[in-house]
C-alpha positions as a printed Julia matrix, in Angstrom:
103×3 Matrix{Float64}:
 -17.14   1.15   -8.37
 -13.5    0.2    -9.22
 -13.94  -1.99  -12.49
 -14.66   0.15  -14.81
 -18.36   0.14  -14.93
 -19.82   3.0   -15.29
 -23.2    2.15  -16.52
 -23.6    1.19  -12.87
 -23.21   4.92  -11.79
 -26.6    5.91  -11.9
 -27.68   2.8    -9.18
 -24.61   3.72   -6.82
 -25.53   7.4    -6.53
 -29.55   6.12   -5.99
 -27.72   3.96   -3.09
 -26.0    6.25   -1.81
 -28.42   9.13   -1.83
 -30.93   6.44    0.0
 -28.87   6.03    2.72
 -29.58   8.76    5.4
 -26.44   7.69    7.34
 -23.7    7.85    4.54
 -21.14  10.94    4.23
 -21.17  10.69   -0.01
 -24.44  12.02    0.02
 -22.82  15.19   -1.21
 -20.48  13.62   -3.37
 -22.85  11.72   -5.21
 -25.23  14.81   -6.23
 -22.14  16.86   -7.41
 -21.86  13.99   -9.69
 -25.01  14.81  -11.07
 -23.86  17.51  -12.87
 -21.84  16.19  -14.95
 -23.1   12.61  -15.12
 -21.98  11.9   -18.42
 -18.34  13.21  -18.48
 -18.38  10.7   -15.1
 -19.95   7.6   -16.85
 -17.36   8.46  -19.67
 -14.48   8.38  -17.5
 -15.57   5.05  -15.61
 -16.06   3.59  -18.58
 -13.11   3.95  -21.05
  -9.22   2.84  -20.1
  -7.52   6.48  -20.91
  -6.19   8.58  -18.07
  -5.46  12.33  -17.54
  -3.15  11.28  -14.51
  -0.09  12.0   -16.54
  -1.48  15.46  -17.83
  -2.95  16.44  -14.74
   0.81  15.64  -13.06
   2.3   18.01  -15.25
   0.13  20.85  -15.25
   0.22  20.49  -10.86
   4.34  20.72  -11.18
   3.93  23.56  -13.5
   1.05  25.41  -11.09
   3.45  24.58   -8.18
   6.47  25.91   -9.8
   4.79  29.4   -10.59
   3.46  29.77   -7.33
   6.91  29.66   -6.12
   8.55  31.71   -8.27
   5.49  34.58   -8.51
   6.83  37.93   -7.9
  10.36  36.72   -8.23
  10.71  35.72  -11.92
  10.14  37.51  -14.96
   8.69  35.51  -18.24
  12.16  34.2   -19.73
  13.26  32.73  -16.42
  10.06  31.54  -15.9
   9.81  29.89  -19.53
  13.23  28.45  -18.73
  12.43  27.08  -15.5
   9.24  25.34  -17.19
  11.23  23.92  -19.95
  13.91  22.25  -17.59
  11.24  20.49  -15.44
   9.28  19.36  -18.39
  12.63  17.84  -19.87
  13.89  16.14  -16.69
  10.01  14.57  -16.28
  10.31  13.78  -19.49
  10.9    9.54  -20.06
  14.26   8.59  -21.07
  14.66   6.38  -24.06
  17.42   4.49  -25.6
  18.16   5.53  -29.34
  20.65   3.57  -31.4
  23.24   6.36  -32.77
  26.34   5.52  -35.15
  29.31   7.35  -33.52
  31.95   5.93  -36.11
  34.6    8.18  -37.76
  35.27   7.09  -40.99
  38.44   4.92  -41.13
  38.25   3.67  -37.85
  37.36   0.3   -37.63
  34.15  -0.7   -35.56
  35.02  -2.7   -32.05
């Protein structure tokens, strides 16, 4: 189950569910559920991992502060970590004064 195919789902979970012995047993009914969002999500190349990273420092970062913070710090505090996670890029600025010759 790590290439991607999730049309093969449905014959992994009938595997698994066979086999007395196996721990996923569990695992592989809870995927039942929601079978398609799974198939989906084996199937396509998009991830939530960055998304999912974000909103865990965020979560973390309130549980700290609860009870310690009121909204504007804690708007503040948010805003700072989502700059510094934020990627840094190169951008190509003109810093000439006029009638200085360029270098």
């Amino acid at each position: 189950m790590t290439n991607r195919e999730g049309d093969q789902l449905g014959h992994w979970i009938a595997n698994v569910c066979a086999d007395e012995q196996c721990g996923l047993a569990g695992f592989a009914t809870g995927l039942l559920s929601d079978l398609d969002a799974v198939d989906y999500g084996m199937s396509t190349n998009q991830s939530s991992g960055p998304v999912e990273g974000r909103v865990n420092d965020l979560k973390a970062l309130k549980r700290s502060m609860f009870g310690r913070a009121k909204p504007p710090l804690l708007r503040k505090r948010f805003l700072l970590i989502a700059a510094s996670r934020r990627p840094l890029t190169e951008t190509k600025t003109s810093c000439r004064l006029p009638g200085v010759p360029a270098r």
